[in-house]
Structures are given as structure tokens and as C-alpha cells.
C-alpha positions, 0 to 999 in steps of 0.5 A, a space after each residue: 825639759 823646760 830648761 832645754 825649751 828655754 835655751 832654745 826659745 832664747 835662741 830663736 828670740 822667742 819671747 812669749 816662749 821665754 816667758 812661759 819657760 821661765 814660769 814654770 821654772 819658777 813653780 818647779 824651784 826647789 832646793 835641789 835646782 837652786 844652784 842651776 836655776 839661778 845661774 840660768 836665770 843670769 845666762 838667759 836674763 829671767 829676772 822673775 826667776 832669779 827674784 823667786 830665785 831669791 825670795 826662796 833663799 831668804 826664806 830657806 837660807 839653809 838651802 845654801 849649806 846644799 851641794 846644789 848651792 855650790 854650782 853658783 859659789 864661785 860666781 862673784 857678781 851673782 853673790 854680790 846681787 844675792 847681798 844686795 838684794 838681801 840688803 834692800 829687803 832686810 834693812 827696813 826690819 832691822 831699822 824697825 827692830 832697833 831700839 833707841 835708848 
């Protein structure tokens, strides 16, 4: 329900309802809606969402073996966010881990 409020709360440029969508989009995000939800997030530019988007598949990266991932897979410029993203919040614990010898 929240996903049809959002399409039409962005419609008629309903910004506090846009908000509110997106939370509870955001406290519903599960492994069976990642494909959907980040491919709204990007339609409807909910950054919060794609974040926790995000932050769901670091922690879980099993989730994108799921069928709910391939709604996404041949959307380039998501997956090259996705990295990006990835890269930015990884790189420092790489540096850290790394020994010089």
C-alpha cells in the first residue's frame, strides 16, 4: 500500500506524504522487496530509502543471489551507485586491515 501512496503522493507533490512513504518503506525493506524498493527509490528519488537500500545489502550480500535482486540487474547506473557506495564505505577498513611490512 505504501508503494501505490508513494506514486501518488509524488505525483501531486505531496512532500511530507512522500516522506512518511518512504519510512515505512524503509521499516518494511526485507529480502524479498529489495529488487522493487531500490528501483522505487531511484523513480521517486528516496535517497533514505536507496541508503537503507544499501546499507541492507552490505550486511546481507546474500540477498543479491535472491530472485528479488534480478528486478534491478540490468540496471546499470544503480549498480555502479551500489559500487560506489560500497567503495566509500569499505575502503577505510581495508586500509586499516592492511599491513605494511
Amino acid at each position: 500500500m505504501a508503494e501505490e501512496l508513494l506514486a501518488a503522493a509524488h505525483k501531486y507533490e505531496l512532500h511530507q506524504l512522500v516522506k512518511a512513504c518512504e519510512h515505512a518503506l524503509m521499516s518494511s525493506l526485507d529480502s524479498d522487496n529489495v529488487g522493487r524498493r531500490l528501483l522505487l527509490s531511484e523513480v521517486y528519488g528516496c535517497s533514505g530509502l536507496k541508503r537503507t537500500w544499501m546499507d541492507l545489502v552490505f550486511e546481507n550480500p546474500e540477498v543479491l543471489e535472491m530472485e528479488a535482486w534480478k528486478t534491478t540487474a540490468g540496471k546499470k547506473e544503480l549498480l555502479s551507485q551500489v559500487f560506489e557506495r560500497a567503495v566509500v564505505k569499505y575502503e577505510p577498513l581495508a586500509k586499516k586491515k592492511r599491513r605494511v611490512l
